[in-house]
N, C-alpha and C positions, 0 to 999 in steps of 0.2 A: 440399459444393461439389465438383462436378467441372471440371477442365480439360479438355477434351475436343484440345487442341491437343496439347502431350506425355503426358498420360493421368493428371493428378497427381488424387489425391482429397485434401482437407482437411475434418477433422472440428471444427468449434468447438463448444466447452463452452459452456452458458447456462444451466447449473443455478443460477448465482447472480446472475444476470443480471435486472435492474429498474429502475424508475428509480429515479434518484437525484442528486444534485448531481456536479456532475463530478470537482470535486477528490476525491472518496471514490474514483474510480479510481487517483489516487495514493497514497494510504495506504499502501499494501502496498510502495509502493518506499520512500516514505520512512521506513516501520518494517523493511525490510530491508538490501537491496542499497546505500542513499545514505547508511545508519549509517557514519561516518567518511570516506567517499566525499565529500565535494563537488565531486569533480572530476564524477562521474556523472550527479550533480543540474544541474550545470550544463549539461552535455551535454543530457540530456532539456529540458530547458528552451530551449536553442538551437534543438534539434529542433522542438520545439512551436511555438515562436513570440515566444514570451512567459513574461515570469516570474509569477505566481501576483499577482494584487490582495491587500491587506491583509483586503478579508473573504476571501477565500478561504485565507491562511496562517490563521488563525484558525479557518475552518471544518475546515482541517487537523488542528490540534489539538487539535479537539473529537474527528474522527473517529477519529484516533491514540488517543486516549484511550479511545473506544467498543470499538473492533477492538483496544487490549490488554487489556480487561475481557472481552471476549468471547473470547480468546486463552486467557486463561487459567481462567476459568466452563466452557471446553470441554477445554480440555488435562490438566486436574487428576482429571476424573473416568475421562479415556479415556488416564491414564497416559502422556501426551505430554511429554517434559519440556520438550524443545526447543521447544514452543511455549507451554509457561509461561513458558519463560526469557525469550523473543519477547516475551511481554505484560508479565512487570517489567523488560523491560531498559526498554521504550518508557514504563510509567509512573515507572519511575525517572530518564528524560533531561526527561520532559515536567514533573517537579517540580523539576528543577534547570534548567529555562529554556533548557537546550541546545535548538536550533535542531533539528524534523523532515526 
């Protein structure tokens, strides 16, 4: 994307880019940055509009579960610790029923 106004270039990433249910775009905050944060979660969420329906907390918690399996299926073999840790810390909260 160009500005042609002040002359800005913006390059977007859509390597991983597909469809999908919407809440899969918040995975990634609520398995990182909202860990201990609720002040954050609720920010975004004022931001947005709206808090999350009951299927879609749910649909959360499936996805949190998928993206720490695949967290760590990827990080194990490519010597990532930091994102092993990423994928047990998220299936270690999602077994003790802590809140994503």
């Amino acid at each position: 994307m160009f500005d042609t106004g002040p002359g800005r270039l913006a390059v977007v990433d859509l390597e991983r880019a597909r469809p999908h249910a919407v809440v899969f775009d918040i995975v990634r905050l609520a398995c990182g940055p909202w860990v201990g944060r609720p002040d954050l979660r609720a920010a975004f969420f004022e931001g947005y509009g709206r808090e999350l329906a009951d299927k879609e907390e749910r649909s959360l918690r499936c996805l949190a579960a998928l993206d720490a399996v695949s967290a760590i299926s990827w990080g194990v073999p490519h010597h990532d610790p930091e994102i092993v840790a990423r994928g047990r810390a998220t299936l270690a909260r999602l077994e003790r029923g802590d809140a994503e």
